[in-house]
LOSEKE-654564 format. One record per atom (N, C-alpha, C): residue in three letters; x, y, z. Coordinates in steps of 0.02 Angstrom, whole numbers, plus 32768, in hexadecimal, padded with zeros to 4 digits. Each point is the difference from the previous one (the first is absolute). Layout:
<pts>
ALAXYZ
...
</pts>
This chain:
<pts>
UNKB3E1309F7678
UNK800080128047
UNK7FBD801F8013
UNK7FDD80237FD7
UNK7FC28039801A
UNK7FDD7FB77FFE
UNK7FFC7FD47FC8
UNK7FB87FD87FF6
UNK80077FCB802D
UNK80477FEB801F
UNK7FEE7FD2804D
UNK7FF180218033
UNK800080518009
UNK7FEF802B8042
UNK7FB480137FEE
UNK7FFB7FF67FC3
UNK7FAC7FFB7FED
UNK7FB77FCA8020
UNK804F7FC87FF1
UNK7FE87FBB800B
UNK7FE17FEB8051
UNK804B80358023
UNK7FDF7FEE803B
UNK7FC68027802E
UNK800980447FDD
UNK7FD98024800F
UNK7FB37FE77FF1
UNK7FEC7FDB7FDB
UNK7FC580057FE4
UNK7FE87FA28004
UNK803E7FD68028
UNK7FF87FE08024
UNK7FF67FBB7FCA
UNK8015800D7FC6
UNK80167FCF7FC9
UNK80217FBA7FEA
UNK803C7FFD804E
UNK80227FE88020
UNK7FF47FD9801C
UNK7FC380048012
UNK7FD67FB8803E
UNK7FCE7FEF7FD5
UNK800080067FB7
UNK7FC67FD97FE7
UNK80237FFF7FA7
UNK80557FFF8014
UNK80187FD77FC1
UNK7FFA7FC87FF4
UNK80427FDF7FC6
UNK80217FCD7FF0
UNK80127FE2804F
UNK803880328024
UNK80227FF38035
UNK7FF17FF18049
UNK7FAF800A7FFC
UNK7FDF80428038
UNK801B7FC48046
UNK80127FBE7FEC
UNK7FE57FD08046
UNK8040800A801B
UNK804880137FDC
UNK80488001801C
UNK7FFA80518000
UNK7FE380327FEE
UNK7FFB80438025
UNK7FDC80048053
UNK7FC47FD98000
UNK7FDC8006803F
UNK802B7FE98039
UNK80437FC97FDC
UNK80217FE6803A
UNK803480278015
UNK800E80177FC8
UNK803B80498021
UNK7FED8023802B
UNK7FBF801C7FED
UNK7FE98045801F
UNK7FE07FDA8052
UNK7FEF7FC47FF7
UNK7FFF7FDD8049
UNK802E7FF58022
UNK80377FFE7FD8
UNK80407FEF802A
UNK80328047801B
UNK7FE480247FDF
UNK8013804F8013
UNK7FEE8020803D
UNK7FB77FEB7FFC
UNK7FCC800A8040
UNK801B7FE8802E
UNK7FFA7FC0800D
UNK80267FCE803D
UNK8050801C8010
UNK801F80107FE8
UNK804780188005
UNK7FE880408030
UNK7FDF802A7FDB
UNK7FED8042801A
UNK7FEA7FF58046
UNK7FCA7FCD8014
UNK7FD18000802E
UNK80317FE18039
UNK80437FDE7FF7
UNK802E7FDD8014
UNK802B8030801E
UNK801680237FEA
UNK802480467FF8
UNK7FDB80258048
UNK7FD2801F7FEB
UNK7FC6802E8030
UNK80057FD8804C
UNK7FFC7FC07FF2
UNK7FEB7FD98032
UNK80437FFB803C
UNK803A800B7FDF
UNK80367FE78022
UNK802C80548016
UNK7FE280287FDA
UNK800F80358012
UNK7FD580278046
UNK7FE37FF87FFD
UNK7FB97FEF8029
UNK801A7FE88053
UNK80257FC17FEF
UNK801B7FEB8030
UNK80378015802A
UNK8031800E7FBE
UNK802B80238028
UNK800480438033
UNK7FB780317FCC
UNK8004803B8030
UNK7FFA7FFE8045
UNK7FC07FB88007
UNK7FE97FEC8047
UNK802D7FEA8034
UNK80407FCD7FD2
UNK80347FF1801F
UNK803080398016
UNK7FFF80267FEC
UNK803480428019
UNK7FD68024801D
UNK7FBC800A8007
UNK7FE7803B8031
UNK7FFA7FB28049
UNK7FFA7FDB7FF6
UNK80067FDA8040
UNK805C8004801F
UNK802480097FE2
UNK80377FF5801D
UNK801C804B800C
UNK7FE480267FED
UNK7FFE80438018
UNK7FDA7FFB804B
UNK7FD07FF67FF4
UNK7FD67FFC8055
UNK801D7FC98031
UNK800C7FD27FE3
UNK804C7FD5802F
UNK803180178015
UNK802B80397FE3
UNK803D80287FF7
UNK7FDC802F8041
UNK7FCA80298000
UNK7FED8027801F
UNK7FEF7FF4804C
UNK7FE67FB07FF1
UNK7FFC7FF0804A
UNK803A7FE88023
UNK803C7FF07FDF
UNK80447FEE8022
UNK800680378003
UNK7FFE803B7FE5
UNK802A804C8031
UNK7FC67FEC8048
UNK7FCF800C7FF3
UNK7FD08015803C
UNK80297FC8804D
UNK7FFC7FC27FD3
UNK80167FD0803F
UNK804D80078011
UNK802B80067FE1
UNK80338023800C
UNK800880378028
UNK7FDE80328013
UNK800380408023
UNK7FE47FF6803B
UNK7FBF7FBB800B
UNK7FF07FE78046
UNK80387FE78023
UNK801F7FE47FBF
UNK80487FCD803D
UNK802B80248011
UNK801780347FED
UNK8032802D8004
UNK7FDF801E8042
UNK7FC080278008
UNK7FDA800D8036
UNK80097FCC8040
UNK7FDA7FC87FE6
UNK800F7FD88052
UNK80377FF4800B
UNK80227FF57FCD
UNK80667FEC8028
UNK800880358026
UNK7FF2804B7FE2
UNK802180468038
UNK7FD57FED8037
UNK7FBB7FE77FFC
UNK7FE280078056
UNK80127FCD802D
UNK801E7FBD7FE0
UNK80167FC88013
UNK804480138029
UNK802180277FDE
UNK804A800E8018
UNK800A8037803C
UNK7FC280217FFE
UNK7FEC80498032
UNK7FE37FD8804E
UNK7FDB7FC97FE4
UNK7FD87FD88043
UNK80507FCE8016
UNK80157FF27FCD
UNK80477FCF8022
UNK803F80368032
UNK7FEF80427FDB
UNK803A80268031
UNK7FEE8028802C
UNK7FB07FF7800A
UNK7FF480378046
UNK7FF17FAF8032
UNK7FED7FC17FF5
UNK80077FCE801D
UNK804580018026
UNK802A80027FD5
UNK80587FEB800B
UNK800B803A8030
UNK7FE3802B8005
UNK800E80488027
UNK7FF37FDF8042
UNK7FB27FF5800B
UNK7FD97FF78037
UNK803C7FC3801F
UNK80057FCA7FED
UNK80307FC18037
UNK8030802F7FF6
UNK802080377FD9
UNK80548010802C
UNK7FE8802F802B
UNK7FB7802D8015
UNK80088035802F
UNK7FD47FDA803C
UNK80057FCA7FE3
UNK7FC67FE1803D
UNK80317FED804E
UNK802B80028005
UNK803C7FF08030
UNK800C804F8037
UNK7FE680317FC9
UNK800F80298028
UNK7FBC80138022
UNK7FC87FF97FF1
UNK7FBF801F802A
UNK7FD2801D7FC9
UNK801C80117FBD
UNK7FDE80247FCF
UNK7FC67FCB7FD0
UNK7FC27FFA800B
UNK7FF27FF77FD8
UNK7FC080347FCA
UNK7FD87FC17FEF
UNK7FDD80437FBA
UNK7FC6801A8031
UNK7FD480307FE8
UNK7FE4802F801F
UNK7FCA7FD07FF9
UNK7FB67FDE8014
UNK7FC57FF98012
UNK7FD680207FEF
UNK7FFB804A8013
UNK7FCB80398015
UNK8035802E7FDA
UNK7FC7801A7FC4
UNK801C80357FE5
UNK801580438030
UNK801E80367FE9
UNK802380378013
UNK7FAF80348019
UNK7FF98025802C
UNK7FDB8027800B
UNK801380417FFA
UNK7FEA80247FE0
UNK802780517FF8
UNK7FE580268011
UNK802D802E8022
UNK7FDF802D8040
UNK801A804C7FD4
UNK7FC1801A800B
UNK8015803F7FD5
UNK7FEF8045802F
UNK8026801A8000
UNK80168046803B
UNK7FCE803E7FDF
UNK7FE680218025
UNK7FD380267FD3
UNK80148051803A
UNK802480297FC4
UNK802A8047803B
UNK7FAC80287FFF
UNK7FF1801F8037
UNK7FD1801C8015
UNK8019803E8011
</pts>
């Protein structure tokens, strides 16, 4: 056991009997590895993108929820105006002027 941890240490291994079916291991180890890195790699990218996808459906989600309430606020002061319109009432034009009393 020590004299093959010798072997490789001191790099014995790539210039045996064996050395041409060692170089292919240790190439084929590499490529696995570099395969590995590569796809891991990917995935992180793939989940921080679908995180920022996730993030922008809240964002667009909370616009629609927004315009439906202003959609439904402009449909019921509309619906107001034709039922008070029969009687003489309608919406104001010219804002309010405020008259302020000043005791002397």
């Amino acid at each position: 056991m020590k004299a093959k941890i010798i072997d490789i240490l001191t790099l014995r291994v790539f210039f045996g009997t064996n050395s041409k079916a060692t170089i292919q291991i240790f190439a084929f180890l590499i490529a696995i590895g570099f395969i590995g890195i590569t796809l891991s790699n990917q995935s992180d990218f793939k989940a921080f993108k679908i995180k920022q996808l996730n993030d922008e459906i809240n964002v667009l989600q909370s616009d629609y929820i927004d315009l439906k309430q202003q959609v439904q606020k402009s449909r019921l002061s509309s619906q107001l105006e034709n039922e008070l319109e029969p009687f003489g009432l309608k919406p104001i034009e010219k804002p309010i002027e405020k008259i302020v009393v000043v005791n002397r």
